[in-house]
N, CA, C and O atoms as a CHARMM CRD file, in Angstrom:
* protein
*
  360
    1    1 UNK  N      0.84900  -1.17400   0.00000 PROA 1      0.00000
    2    1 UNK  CA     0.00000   0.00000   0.00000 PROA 1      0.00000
    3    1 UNK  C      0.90200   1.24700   0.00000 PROA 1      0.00000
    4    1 UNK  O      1.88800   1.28400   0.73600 PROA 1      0.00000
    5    2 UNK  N      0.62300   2.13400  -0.70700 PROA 2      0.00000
    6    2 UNK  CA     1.33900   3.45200  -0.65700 PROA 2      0.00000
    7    2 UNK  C      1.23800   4.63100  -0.02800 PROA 2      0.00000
    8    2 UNK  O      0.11600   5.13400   0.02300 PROA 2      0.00000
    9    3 UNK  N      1.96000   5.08100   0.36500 PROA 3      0.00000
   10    3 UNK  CA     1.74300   6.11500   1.62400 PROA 3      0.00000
   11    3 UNK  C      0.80400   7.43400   0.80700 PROA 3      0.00000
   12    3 UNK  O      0.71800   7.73000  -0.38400 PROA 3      0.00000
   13    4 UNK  N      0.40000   7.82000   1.60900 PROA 4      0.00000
   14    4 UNK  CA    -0.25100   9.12000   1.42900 PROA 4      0.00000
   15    4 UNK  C     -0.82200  10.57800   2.39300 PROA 4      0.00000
   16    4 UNK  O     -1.12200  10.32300   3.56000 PROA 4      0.00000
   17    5 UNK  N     -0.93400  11.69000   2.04400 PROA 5      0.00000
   18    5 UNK  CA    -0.87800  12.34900   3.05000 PROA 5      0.00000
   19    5 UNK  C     -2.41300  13.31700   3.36300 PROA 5      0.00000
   20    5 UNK  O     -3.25500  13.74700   2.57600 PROA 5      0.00000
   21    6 UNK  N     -2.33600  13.37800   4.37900 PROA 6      0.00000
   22    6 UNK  CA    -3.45600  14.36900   5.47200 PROA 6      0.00000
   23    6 UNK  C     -3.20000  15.29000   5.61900 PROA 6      0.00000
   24    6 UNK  O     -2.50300  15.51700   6.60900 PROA 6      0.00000
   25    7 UNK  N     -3.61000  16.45800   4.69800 PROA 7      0.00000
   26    7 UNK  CA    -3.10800  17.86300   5.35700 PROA 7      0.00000
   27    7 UNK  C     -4.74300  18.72400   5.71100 PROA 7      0.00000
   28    7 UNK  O     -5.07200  19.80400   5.22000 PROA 7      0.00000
   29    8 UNK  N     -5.43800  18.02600   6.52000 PROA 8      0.00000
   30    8 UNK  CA    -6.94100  18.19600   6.88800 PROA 8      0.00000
   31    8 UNK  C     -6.53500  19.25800   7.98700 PROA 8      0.00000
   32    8 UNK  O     -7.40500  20.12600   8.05000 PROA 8      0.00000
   33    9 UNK  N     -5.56000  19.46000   8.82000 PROA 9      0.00000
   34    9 UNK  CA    -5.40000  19.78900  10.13000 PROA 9      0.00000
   35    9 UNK  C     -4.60600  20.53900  10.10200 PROA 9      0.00000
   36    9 UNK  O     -4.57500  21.46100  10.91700 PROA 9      0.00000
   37   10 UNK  N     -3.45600  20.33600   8.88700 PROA 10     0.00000
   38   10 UNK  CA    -2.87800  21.38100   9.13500 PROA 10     0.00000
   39   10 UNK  C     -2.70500  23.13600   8.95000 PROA 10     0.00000
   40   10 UNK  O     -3.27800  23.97600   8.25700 PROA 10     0.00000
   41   11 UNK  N     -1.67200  23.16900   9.89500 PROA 11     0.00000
   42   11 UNK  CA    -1.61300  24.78000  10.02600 PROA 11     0.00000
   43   11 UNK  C     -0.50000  25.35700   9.13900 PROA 11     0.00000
   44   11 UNK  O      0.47800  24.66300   8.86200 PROA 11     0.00000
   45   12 UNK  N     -0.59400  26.27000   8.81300 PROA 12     0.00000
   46   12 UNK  CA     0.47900  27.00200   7.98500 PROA 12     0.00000
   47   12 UNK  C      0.79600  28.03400   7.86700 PROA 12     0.00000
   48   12 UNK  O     -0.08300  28.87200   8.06800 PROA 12     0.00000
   49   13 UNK  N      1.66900  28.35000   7.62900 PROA 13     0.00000
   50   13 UNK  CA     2.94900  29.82800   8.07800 PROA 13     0.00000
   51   13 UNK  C      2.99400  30.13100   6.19600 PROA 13     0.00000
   52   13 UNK  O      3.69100  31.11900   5.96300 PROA 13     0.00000
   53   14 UNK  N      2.47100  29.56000   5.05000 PROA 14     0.00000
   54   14 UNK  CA     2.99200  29.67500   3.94900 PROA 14     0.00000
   55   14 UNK  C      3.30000  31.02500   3.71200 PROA 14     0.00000
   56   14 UNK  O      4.28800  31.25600   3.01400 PROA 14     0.00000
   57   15 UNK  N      2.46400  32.21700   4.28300 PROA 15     0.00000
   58   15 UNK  CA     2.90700  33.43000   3.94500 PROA 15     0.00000
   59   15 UNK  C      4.87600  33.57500   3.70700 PROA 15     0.00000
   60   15 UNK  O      5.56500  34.04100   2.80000 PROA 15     0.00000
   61   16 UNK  N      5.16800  32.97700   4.89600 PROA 16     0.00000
   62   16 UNK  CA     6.56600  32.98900   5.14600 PROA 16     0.00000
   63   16 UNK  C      7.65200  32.23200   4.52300 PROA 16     0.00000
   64   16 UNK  O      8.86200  32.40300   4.67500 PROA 16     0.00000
   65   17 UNK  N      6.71000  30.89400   3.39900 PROA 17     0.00000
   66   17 UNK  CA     8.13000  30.57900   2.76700 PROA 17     0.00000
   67   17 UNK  C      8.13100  30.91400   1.45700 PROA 17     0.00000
   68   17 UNK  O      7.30600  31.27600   0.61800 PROA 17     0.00000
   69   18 UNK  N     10.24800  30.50400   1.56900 PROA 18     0.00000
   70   18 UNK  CA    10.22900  31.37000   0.28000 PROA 18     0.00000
   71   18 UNK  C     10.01700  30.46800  -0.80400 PROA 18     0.00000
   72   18 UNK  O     10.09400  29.26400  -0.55900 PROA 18     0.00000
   73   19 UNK  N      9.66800  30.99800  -2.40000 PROA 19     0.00000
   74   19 UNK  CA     9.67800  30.39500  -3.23000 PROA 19     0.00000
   75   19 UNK  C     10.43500  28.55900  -3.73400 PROA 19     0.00000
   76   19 UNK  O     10.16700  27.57900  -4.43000 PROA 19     0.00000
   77   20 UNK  N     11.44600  29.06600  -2.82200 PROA 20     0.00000
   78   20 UNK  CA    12.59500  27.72100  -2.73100 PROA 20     0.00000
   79   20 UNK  C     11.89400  27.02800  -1.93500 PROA 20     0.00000
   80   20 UNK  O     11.63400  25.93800  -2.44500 PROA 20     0.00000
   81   21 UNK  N     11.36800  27.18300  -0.68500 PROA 21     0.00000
   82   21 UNK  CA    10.89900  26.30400   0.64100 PROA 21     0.00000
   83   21 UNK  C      9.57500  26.02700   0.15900 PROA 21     0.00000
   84   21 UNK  O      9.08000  25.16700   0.88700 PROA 21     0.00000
   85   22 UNK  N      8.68600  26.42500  -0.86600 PROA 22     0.00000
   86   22 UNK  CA     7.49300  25.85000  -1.98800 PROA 22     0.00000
   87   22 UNK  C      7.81000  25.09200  -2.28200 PROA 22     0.00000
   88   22 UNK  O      7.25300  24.02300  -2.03100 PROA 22     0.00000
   89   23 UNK  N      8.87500  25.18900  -2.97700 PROA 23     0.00000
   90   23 UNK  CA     9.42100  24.17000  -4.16200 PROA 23     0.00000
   91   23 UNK  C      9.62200  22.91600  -3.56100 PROA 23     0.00000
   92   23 UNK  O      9.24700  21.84900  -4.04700 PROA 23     0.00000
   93   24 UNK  N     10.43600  23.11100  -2.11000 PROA 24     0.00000
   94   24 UNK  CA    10.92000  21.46000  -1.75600 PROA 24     0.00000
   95   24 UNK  C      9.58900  20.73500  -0.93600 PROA 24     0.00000
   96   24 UNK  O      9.21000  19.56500  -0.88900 PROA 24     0.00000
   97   25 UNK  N      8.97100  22.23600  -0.19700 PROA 25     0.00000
   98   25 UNK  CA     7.36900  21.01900  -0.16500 PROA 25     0.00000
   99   25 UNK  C      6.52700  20.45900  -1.33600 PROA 25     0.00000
  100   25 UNK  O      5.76200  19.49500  -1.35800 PROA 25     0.00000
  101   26 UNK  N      6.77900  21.07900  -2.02200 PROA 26     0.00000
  102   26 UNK  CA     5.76700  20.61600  -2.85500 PROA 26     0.00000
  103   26 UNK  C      6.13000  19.67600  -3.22600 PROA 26     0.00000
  104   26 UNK  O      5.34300  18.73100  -3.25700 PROA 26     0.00000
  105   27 UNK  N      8.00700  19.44300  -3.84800 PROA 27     0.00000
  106   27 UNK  CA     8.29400  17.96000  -4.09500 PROA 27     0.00000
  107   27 UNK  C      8.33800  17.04800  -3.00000 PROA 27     0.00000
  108   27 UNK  O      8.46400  15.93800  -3.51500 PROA 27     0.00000
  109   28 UNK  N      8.30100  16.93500  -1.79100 PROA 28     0.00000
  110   28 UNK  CA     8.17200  16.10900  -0.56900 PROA 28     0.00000
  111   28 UNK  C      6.51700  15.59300  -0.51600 PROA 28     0.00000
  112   28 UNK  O      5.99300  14.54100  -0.14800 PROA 28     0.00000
  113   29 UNK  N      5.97500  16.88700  -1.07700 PROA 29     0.00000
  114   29 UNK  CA     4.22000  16.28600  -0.80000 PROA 29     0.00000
  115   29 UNK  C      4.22500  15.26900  -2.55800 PROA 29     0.00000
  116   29 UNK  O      3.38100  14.39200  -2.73600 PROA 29     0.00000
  117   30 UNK  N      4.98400  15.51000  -3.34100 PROA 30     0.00000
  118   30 UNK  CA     4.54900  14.86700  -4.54800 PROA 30     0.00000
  119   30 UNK  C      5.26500  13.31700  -4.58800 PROA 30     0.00000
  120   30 UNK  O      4.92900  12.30700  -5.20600 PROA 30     0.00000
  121   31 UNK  N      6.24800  13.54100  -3.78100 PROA 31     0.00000
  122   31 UNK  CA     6.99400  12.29900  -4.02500 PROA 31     0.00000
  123   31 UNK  C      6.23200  10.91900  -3.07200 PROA 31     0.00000
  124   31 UNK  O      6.27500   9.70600  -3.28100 PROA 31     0.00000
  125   32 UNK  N      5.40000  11.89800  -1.73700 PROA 32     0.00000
  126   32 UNK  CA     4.63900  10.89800  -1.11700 PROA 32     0.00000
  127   32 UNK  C      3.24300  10.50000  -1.91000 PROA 32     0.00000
  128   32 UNK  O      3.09300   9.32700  -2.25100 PROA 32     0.00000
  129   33 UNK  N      2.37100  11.34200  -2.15900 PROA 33     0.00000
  130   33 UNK  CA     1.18300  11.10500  -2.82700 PROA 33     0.00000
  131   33 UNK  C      1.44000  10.56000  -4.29400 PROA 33     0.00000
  132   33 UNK  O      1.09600   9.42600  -4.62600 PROA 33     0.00000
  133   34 UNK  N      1.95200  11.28600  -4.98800 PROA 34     0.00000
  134   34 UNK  CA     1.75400  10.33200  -6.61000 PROA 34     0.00000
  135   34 UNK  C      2.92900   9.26200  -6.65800 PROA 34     0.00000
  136   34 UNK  O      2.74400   8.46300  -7.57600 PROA 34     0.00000
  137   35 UNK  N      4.21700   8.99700  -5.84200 PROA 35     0.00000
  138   35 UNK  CA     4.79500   8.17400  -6.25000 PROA 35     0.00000
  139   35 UNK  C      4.48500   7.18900  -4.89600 PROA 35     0.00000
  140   35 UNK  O      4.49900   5.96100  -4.98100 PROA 35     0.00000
  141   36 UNK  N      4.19100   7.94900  -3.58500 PROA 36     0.00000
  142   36 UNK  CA     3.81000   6.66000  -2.17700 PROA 36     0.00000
  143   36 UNK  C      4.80200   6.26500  -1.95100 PROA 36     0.00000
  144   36 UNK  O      4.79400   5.03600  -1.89400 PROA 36     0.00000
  145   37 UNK  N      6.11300   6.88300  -1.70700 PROA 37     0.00000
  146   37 UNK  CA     7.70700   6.95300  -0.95400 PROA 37     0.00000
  147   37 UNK  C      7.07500   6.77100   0.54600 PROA 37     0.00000
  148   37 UNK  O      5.94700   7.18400   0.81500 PROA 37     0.00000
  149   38 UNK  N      7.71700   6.26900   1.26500 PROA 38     0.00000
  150   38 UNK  CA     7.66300   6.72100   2.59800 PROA 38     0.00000
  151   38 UNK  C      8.17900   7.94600   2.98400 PROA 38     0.00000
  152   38 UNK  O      9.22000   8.31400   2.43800 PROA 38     0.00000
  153   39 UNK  N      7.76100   8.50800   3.65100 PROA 39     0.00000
  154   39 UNK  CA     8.46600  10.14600   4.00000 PROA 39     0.00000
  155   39 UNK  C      9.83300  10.06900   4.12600 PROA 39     0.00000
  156   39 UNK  O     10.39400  10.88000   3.38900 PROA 39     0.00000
  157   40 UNK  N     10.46800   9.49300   4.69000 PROA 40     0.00000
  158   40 UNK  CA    12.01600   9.32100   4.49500 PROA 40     0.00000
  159   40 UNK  C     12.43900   9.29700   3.63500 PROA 40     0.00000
  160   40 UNK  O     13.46400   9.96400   3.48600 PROA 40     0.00000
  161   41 UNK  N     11.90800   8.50600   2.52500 PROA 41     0.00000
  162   41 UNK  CA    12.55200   8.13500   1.04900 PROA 41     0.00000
  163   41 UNK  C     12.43800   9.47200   0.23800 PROA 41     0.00000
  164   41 UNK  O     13.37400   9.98600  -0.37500 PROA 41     0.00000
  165   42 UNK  N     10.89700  10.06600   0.33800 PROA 42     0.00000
  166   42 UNK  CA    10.58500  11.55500  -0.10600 PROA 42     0.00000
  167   42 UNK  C     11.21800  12.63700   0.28500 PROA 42     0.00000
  168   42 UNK  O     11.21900  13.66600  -0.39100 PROA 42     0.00000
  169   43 UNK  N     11.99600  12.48400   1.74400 PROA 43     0.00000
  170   43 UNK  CA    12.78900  13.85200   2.38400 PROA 43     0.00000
  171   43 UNK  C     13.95400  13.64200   1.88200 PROA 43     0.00000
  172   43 UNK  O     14.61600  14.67900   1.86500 PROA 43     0.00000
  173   44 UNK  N     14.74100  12.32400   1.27000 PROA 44     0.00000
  174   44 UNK  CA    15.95900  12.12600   0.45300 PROA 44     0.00000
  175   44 UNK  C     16.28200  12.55700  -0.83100 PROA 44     0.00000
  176   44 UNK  O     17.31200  12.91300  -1.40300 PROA 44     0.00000
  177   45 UNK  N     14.74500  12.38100  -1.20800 PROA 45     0.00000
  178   45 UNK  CA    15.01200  13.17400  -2.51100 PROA 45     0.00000
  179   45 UNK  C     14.96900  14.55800  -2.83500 PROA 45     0.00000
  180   45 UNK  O     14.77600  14.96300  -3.98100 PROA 45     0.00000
  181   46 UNK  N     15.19700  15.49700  -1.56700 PROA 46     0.00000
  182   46 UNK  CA    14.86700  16.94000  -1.36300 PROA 46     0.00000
  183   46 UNK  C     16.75700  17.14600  -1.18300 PROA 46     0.00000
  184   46 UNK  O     17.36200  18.19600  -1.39700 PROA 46     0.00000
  185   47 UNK  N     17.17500  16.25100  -0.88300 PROA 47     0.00000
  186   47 UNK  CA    18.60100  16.36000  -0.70200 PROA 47     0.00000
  187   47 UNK  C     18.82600  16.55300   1.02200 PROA 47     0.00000
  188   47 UNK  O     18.48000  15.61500   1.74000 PROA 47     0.00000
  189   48 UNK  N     19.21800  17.38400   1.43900 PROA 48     0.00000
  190   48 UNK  CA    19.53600  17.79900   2.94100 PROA 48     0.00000
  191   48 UNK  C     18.51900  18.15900   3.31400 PROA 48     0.00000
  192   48 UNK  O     18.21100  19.25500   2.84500 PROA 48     0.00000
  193   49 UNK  N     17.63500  17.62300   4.13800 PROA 49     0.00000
  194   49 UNK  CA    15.99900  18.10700   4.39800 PROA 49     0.00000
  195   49 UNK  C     16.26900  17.62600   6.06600 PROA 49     0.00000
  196   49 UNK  O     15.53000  17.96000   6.99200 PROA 49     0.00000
  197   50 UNK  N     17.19200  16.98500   6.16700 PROA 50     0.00000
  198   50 UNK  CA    17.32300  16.45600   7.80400 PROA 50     0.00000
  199   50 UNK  C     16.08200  15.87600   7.88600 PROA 50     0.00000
  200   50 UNK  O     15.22100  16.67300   8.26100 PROA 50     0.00000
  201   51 UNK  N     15.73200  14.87300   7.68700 PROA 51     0.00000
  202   51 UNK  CA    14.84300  14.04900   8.49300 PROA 51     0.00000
  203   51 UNK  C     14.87700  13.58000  10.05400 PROA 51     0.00000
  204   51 UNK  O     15.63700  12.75500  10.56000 PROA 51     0.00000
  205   52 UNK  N     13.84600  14.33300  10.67500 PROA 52     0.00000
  206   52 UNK  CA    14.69900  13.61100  11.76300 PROA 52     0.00000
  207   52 UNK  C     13.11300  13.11500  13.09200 PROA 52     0.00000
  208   52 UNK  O     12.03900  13.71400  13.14300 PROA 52     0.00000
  209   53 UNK  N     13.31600  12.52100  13.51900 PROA 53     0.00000
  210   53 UNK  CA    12.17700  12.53600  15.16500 PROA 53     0.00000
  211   53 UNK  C     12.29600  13.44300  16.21600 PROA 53     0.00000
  212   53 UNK  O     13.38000  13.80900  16.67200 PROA 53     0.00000
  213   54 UNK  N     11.36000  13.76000  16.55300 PROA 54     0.00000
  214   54 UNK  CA    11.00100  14.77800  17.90300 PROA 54     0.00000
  215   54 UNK  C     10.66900  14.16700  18.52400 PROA 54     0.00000
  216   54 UNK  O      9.55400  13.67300  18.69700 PROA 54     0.00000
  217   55 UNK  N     12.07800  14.01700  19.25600 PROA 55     0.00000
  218   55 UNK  CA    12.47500  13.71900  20.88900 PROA 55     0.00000
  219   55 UNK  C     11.30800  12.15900  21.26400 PROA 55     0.00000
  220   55 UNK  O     10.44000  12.11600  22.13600 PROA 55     0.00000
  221   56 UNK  N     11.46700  11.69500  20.85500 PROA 56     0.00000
  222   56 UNK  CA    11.05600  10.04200  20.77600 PROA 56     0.00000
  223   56 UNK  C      9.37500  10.20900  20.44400 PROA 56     0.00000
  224   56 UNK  O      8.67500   9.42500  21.08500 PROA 56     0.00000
  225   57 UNK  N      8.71800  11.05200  19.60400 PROA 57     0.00000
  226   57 UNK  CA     7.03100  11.24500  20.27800 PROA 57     0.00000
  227   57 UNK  C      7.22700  10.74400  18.46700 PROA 57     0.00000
  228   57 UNK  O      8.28200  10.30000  18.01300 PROA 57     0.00000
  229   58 UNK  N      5.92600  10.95500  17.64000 PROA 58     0.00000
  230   58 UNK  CA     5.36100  10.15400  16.37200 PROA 58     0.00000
  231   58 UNK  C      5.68900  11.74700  15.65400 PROA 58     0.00000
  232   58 UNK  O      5.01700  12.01400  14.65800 PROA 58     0.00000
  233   59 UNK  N      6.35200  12.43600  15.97200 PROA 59     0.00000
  234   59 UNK  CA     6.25400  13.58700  15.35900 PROA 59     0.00000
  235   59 UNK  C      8.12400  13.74000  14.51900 PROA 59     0.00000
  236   59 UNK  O      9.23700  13.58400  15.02200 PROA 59     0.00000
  237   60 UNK  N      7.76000  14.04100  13.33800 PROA 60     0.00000
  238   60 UNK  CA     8.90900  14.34200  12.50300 PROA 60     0.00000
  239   60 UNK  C      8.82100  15.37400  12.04400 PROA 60     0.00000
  240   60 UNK  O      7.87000  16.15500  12.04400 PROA 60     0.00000
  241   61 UNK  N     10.08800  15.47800  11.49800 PROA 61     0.00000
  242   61 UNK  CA    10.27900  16.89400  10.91900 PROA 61     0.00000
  243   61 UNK  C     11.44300  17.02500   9.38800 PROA 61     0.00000
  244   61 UNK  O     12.50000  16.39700   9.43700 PROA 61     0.00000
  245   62 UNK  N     11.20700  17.61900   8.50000 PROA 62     0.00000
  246   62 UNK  CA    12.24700  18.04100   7.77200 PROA 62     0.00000
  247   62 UNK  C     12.10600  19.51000   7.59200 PROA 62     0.00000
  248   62 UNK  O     11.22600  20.31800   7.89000 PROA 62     0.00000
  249   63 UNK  N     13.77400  19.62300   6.74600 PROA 63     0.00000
  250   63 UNK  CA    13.47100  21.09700   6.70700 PROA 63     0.00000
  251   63 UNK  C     13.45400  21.65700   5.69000 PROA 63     0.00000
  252   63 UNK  O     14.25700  21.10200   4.94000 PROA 63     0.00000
  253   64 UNK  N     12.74500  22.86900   4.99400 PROA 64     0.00000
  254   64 UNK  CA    12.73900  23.60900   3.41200 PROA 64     0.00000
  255   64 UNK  C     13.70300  24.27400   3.50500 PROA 64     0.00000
  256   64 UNK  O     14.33200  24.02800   2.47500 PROA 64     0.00000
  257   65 UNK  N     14.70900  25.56900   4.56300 PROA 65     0.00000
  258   65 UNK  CA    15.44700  25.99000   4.29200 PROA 65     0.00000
  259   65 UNK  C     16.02600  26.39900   5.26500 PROA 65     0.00000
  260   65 UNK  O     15.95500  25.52900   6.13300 PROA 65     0.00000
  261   66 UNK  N     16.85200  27.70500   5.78700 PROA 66     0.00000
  262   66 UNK  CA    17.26600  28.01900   7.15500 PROA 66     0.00000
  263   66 UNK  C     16.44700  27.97100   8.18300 PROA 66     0.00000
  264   66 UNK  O     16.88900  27.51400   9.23700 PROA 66     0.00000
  265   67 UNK  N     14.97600  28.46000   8.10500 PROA 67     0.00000
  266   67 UNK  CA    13.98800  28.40600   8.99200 PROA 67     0.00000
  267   67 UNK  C     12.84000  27.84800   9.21800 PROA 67     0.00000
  268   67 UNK  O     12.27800  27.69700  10.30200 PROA 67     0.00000
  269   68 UNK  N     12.37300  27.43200   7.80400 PROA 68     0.00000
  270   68 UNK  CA    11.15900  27.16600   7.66000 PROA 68     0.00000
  271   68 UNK  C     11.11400  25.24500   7.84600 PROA 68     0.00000
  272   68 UNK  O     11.95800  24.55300   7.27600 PROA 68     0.00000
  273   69 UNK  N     10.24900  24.77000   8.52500 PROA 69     0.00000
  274   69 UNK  CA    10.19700  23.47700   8.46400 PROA 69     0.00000
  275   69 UNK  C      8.73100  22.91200   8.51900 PROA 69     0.00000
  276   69 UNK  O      7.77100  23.56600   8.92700 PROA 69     0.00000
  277   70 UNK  N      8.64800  21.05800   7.85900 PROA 70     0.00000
  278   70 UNK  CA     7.50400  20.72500   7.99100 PROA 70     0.00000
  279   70 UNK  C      7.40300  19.65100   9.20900 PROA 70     0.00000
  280   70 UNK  O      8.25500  18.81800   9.52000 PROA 70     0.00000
  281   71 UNK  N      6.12300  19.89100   9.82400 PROA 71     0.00000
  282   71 UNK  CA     6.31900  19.12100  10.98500 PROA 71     0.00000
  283   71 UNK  C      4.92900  17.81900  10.52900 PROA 71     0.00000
  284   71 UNK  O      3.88100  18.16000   9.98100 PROA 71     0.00000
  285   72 UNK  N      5.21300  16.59200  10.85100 PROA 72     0.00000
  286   72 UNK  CA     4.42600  15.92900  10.37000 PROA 72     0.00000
  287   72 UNK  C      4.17000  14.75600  11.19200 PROA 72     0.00000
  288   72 UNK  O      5.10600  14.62700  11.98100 PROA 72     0.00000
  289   73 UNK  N      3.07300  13.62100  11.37200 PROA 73     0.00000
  290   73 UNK  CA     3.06600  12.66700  12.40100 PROA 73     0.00000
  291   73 UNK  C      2.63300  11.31700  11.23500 PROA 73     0.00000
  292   73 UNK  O      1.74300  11.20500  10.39200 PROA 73     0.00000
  293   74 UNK  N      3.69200  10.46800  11.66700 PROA 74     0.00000
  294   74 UNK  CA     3.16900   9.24700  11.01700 PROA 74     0.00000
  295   74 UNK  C      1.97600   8.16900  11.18700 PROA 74     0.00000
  296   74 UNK  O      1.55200   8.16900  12.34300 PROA 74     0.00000
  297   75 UNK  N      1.14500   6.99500  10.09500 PROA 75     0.00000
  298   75 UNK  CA     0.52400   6.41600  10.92300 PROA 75     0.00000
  299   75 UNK  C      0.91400   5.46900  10.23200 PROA 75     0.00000
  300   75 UNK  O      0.86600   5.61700   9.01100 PROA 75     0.00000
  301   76 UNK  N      1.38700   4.28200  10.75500 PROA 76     0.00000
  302   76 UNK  CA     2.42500   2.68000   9.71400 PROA 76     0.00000
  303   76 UNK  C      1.02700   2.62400   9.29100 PROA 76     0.00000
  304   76 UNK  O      0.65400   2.93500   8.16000 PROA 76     0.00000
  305   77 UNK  N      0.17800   2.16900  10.34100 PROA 77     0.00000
  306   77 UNK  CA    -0.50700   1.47600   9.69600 PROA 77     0.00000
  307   77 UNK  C     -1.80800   1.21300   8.95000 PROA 77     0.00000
  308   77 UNK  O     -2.52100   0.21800   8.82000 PROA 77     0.00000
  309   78 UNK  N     -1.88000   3.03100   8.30800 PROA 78     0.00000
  310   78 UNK  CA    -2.60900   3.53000   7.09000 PROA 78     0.00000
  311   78 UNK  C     -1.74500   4.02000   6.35300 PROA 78     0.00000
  312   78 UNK  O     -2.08200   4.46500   5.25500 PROA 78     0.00000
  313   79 UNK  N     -0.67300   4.05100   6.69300 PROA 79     0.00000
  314   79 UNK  CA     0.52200   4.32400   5.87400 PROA 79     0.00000
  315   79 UNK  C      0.07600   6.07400   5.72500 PROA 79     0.00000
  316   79 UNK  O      0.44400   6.48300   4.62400 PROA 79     0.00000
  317   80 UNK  N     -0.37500   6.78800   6.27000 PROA 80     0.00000
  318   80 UNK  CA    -0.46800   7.90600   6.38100 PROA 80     0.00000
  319   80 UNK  C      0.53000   9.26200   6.84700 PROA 80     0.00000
  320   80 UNK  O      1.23500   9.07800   7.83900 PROA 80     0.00000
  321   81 UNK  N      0.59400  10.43100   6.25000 PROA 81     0.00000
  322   81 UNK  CA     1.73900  11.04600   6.63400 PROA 81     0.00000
  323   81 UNK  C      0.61300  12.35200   7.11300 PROA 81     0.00000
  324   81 UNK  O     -0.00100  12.79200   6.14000 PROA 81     0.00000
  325   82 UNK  N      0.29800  12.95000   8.31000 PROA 82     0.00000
  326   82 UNK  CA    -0.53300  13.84000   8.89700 PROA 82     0.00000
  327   82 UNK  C      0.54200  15.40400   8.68400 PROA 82     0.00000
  328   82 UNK  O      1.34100  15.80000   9.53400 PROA 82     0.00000
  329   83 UNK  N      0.31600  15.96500   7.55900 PROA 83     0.00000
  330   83 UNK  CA     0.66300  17.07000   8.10200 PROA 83     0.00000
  331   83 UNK  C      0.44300  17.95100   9.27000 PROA 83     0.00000
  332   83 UNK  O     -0.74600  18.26700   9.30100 PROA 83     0.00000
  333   84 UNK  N      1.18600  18.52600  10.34300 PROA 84     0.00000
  334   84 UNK  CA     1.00400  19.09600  11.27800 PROA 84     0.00000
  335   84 UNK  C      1.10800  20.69600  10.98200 PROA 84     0.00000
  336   84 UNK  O      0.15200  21.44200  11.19100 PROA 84     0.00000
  337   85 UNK  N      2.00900  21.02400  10.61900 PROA 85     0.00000
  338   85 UNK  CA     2.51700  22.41700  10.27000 PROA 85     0.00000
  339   85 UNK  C      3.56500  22.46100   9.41600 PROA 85     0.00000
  340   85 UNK  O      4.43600  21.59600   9.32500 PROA 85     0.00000
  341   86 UNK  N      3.50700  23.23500   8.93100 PROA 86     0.00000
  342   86 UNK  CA     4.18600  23.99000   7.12600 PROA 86     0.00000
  343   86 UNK  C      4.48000  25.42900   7.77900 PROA 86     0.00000
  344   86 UNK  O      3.73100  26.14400   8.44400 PROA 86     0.00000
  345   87 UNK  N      5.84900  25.62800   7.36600 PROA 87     0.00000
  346   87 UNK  CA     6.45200  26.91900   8.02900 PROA 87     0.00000
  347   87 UNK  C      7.26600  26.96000   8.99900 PROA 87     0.00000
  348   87 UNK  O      7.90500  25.91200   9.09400 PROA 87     0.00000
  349   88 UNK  N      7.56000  27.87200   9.90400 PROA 88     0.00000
  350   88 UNK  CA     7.59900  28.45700  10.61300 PROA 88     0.00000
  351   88 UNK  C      9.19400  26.91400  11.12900 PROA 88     0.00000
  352   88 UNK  O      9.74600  25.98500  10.53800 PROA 88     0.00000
  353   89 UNK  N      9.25100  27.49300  12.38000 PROA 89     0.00000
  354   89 UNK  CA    10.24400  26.72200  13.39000 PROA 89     0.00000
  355   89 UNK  C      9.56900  26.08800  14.92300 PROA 89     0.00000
  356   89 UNK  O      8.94900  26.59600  15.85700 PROA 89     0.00000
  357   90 UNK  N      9.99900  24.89700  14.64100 PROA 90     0.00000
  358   90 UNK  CA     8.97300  24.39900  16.07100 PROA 90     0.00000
  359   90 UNK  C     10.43200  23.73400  16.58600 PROA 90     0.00000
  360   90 UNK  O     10.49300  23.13800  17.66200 PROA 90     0.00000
């Protein structure tokens, strides 16, 4: 089954990113929905996106550029990727 994403909930700072920090969400949201990467595999292909976990909880994060990051929560087993927040620094 291929992953796919929930952005029902989320919140967003988009005012604040830049054209570049569009660009790498948008390929992170495309690489999960039309190709169904796991988010890891999708934050690799952004190049340096730091994938990483927050502090042991279901919450991840990569990043678009010096400041701006996406914060997101996994679910294995809908294979779901919950956007949390777009933007800003958490």
């Amino acid at each position: 089954m291929p992953w796919i994403i929930d952005k029902s909930n989320a919140s967003y700072s988009i005012s604040v990113l830049t054209p570049a920090a569009q660009a790498k969400f948008d390929l992170f949201q495309n690489a999960i929905q039309q190709q169904g990467l796991h988010p890891k595999q999708a934050a690799d292909t952004l190049g340096a996106a730091d994938y990483k976990n927050l502090s042991g909880t279901n919450l991840f994060q990569i990043r678009l550029d010096g400041f701006n990051r996406v914060t997101f929560e996994l679910d294995a087993a809908t294979q779901t990727v919950e956007i949390v927040q777009v933007g800003g620094h958490s």
